[in-house]
SEVO-550874 format. One record per residue: residue number from 1; residue in three letters; x negated, y negated, z of N, C-alpha, C in turn. Coordinates in pm, 1 decimal. Example, Ala and Ser with C-alpha at 12.3 -4.5 7.8 and 13.67 -1.06 7.14 Angstrom:
2
palum/titi/neast/nnorth/nup/caeast/canorth/caup/ceast/cnorth/cup
1/ALA/-1319.0/569.0/780.0/-1230.0/450.0/780.0/-1320.0/330.0/780.0
2/SER/-1285.0/225.0/708.0/-1367.0/106.0/714.0/-1290.0/-3.0/787.0
! end
This chain:
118
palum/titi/neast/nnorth/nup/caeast/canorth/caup/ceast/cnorth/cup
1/UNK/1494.8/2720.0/4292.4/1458.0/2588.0/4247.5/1574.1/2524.4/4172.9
2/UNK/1582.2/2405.5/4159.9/1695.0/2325.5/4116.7/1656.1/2338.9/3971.2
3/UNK/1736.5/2249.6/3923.5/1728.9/2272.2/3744.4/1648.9/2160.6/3706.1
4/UNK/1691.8/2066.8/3800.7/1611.2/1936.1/3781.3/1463.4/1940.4/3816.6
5/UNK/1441.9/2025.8/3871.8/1254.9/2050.4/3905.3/1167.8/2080.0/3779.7
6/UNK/1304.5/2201.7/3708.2/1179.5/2281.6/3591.1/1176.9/2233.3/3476.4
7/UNK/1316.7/2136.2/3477.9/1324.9/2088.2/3376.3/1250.9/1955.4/3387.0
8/UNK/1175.3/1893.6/3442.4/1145.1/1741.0/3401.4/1194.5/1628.7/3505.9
9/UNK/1114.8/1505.6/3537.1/1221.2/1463.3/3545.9/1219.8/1358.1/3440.8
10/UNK/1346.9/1277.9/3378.5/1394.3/1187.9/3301.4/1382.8/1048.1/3351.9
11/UNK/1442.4/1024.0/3461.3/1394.7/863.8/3476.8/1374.9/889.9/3654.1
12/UNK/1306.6/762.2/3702.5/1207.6/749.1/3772.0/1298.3/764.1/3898.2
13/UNK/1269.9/857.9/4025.5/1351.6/881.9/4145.6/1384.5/733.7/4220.2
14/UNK/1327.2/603.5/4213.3/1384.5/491.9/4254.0/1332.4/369.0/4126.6
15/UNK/1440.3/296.2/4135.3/1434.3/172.5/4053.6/1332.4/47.1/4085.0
16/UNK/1194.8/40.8/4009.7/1075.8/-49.2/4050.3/1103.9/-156.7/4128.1
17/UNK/1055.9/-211.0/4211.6/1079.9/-325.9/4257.4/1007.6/-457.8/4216.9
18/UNK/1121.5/-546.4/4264.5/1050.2/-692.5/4223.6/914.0/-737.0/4210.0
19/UNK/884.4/-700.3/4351.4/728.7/-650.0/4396.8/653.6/-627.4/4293.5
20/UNK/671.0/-522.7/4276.4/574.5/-438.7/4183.7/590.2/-506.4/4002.8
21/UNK/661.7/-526.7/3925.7/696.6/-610.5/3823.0/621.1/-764.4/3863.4
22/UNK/649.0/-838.4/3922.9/563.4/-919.4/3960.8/412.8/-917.9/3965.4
23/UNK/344.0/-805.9/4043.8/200.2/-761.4/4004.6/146.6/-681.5/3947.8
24/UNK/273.9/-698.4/3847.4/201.9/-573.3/3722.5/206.4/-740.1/3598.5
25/UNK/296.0/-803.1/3646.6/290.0/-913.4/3561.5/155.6/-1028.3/3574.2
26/UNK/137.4/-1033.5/3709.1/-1.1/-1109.5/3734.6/-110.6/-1069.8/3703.2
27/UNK/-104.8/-928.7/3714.9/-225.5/-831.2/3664.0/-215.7/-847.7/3506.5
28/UNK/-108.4/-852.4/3475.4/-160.2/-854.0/3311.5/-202.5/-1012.9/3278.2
29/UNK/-182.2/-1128.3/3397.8/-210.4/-1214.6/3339.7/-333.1/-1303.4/3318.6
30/UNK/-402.7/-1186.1/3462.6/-562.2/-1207.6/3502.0/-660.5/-1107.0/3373.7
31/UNK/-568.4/-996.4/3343.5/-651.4/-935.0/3235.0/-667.4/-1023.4/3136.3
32/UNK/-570.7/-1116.7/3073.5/-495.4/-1180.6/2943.7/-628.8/-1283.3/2983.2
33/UNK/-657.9/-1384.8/3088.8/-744.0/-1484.6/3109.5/-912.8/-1400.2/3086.4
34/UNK/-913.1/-1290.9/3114.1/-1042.7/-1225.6/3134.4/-1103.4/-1193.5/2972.7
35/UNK/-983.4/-1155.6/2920.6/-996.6/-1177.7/2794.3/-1046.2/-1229.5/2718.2
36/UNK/-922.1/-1320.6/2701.0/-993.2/-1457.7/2649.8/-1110.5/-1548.1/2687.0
37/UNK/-1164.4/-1550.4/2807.0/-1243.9/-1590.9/2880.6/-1370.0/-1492.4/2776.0
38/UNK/-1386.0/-1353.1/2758.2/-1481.4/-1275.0/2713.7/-1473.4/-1336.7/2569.9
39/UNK/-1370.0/-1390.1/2513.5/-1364.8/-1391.2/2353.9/-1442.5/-1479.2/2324.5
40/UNK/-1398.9/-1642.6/2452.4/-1476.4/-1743.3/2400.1/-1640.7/-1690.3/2424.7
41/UNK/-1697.3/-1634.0/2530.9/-1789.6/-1609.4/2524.7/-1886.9/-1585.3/2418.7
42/UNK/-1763.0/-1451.3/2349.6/-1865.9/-1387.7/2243.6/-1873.5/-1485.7/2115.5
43/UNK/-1781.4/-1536.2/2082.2/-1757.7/-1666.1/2003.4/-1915.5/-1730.4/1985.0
44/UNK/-1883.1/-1802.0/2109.3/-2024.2/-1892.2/2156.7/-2166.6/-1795.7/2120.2
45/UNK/-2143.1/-1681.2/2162.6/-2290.2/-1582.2/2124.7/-2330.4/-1613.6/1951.7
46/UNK/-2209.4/-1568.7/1923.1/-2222.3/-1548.6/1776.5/-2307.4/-1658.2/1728.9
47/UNK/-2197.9/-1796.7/1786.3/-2270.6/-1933.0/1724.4/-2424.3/-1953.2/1712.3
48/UNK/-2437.3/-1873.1/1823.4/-2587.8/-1882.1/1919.6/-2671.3/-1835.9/1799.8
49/UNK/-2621.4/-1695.1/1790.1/-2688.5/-1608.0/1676.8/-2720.6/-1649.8/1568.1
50/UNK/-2659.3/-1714.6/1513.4/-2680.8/-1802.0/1379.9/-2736.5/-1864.2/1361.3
51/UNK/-2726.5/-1958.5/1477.2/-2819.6/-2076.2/1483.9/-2968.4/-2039.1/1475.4
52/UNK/-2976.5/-1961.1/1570.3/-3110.4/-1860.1/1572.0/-3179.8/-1812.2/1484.2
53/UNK/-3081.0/-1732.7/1352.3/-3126.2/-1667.3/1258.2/-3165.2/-1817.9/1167.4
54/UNK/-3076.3/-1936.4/1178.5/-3080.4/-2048.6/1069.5/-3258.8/-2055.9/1125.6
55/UNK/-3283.8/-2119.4/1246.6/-3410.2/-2158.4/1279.7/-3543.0/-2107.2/1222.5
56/UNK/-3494.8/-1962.2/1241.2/-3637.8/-1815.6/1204.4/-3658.2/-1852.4/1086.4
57/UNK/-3522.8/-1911.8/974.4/-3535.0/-1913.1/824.8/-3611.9/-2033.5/804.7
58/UNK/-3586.9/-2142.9/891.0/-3652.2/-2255.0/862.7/-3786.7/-2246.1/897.3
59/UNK/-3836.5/-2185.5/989.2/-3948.3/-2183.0/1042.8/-4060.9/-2056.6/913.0
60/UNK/-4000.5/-1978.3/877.4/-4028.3/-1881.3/793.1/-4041.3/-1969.2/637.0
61/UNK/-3969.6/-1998.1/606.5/-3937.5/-2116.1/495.1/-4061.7/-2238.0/510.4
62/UNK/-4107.6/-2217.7/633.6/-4209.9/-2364.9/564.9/-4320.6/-2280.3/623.2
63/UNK/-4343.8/-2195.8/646.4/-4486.8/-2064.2/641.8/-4506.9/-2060.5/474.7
64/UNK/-4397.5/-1987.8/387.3/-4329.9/-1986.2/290.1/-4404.2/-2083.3/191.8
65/UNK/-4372.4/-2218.0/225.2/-4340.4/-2316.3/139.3/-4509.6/-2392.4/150.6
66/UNK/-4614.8/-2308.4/285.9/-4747.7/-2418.0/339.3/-4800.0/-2306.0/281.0
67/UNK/-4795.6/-2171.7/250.6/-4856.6/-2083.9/185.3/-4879.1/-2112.0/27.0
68/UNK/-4805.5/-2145.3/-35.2/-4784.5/-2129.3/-160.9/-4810.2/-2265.9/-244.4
69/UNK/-4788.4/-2377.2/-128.6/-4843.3/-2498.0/-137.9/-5000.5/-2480.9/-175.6
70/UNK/-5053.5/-2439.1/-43.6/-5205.1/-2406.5/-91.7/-5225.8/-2337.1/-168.2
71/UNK/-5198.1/-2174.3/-219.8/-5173.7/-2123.3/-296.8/-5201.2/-2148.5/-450.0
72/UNK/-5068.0/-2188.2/-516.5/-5029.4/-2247.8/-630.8/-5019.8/-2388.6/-639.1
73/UNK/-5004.1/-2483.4/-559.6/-5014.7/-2638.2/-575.7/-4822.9/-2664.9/-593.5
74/UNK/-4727.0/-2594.5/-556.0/-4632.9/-2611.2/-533.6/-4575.1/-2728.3/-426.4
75/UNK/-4516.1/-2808.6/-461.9/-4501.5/-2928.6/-300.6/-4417.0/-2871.3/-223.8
76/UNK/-4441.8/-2911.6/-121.0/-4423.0/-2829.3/13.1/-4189.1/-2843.8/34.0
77/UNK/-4178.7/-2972.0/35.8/-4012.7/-2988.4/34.9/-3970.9/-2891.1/-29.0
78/UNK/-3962.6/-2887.1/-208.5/-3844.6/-2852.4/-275.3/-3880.9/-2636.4/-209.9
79/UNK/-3998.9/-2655.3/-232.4/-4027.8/-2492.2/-209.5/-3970.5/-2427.8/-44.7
80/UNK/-3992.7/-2539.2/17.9/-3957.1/-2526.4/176.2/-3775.8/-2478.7/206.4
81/UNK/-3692.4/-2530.7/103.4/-3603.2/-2544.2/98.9/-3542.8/-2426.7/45.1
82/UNK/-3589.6/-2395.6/-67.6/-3566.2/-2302.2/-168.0/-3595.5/-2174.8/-66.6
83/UNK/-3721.4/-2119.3/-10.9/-3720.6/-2080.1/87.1/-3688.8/-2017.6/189.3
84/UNK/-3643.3/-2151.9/242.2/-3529.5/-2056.4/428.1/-3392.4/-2050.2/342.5
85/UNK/-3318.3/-2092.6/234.5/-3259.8/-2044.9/231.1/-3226.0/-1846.9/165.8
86/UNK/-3287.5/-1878.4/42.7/-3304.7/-1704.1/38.8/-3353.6/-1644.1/180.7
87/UNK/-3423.4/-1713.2/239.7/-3441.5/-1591.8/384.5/-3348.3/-1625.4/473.5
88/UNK/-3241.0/-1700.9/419.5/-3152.8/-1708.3/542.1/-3022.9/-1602.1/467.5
89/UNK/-3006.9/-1666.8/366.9/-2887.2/-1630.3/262.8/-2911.9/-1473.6/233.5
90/UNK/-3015.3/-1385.5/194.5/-3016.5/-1270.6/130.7/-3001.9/-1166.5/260.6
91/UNK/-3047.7/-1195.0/413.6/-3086.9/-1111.6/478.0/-2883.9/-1093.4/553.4
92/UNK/-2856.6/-1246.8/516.7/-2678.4/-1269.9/588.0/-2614.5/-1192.1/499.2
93/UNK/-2637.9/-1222.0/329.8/-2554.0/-1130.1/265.9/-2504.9/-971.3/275.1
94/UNK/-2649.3/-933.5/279.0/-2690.9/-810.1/321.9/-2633.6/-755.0/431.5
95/UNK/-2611.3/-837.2/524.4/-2559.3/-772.9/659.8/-2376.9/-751.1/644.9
96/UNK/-2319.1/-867.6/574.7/-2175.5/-923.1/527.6/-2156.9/-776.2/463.4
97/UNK/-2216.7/-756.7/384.1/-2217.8/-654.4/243.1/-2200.4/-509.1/362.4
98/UNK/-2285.5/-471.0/428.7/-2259.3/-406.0/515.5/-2171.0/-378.3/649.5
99/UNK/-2119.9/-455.0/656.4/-1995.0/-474.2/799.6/-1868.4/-450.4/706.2
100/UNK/-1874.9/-498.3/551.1/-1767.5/-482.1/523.1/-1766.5/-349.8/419.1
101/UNK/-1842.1/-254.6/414.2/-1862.7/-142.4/349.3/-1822.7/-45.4/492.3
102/UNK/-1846.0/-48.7/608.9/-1831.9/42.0/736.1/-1662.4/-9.7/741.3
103/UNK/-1617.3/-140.3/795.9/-1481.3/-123.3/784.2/-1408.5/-57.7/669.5
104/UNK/-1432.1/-100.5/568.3/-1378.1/56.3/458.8/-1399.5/136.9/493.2
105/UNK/-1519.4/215.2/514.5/-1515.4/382.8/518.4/-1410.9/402.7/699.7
106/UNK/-1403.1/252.4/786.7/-1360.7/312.3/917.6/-1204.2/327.0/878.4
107/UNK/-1181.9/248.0/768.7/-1011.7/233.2/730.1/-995.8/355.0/642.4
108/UNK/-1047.3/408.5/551.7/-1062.1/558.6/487.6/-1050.6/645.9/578.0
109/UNK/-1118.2/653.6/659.2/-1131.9/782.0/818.2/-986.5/758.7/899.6
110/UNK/-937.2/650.9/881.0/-795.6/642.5/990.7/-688.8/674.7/882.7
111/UNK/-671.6/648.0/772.2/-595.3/702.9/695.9/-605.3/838.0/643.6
112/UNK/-704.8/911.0/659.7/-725.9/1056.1/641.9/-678.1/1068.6/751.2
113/UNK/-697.1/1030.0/887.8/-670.3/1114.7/978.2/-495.0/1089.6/1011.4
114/UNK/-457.5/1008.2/971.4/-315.9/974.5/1023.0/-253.1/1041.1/879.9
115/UNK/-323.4/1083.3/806.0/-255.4/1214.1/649.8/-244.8/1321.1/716.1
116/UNK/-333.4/1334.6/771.6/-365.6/1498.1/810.6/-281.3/1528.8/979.4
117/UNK/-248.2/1424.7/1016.8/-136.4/1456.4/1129.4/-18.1/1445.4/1088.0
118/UNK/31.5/1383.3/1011.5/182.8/1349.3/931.9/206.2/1506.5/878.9
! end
């Protein structure tokens, strides 16, 4: 066997062609559109989501606000208001408070692990 077999080889037995650089370049440029194409998507979801959660609060907020009306004799606006927002605001915080407690512990776990390979 040659030396060059057992040892490896180092650079590539022919020099890429135009060809191929070209549709490795188009290919990255249909991934790059597919992408972005997915980003705006999720973007738009998100918006979606919110909007959604805003609605449930409003709709929850004047259950809320027609309960307590009858209830206690509270008027229905200022209580309605007061309302969807704590059920909009405490349940968002809560979630905020949590997405950003997991990225810490995920940034703690990558820095242990990139300690412990160094």
């Amino acid at each position: 066997m040659s030396r060059r077999r057992t040892q490896g080889r180092s650079k590539p037995r022919s020099k890429p062609s135009a060809k191929l650089n070209r549709a490795d370049r188009e290919a990255a440029e249909r991934a790059h559109e597919v992408t972005q194409r997915a980003i705006r998507r999720l973007d738009l979801l998100e918006w979606v989501v919110w909007g959604a959660g805003a609605l449930m609060a409003m709709a929850a907020g004047a259950g809320v606000a027609w309960v307590m009306g009858a209830a206690v004799g509270w008027s229905f606006r200022p209580t309605w208001i007061v309302a969807s927002m704590l059920l909009f605001v405490i349940p968002g915080a809560a979630a905020i408070i949590q997405i950003r407690k997991d990225e810490r512990a995920d940034s703690t776990r990558q820095k242990n692990r990139t300690s412990d390979d160094g």
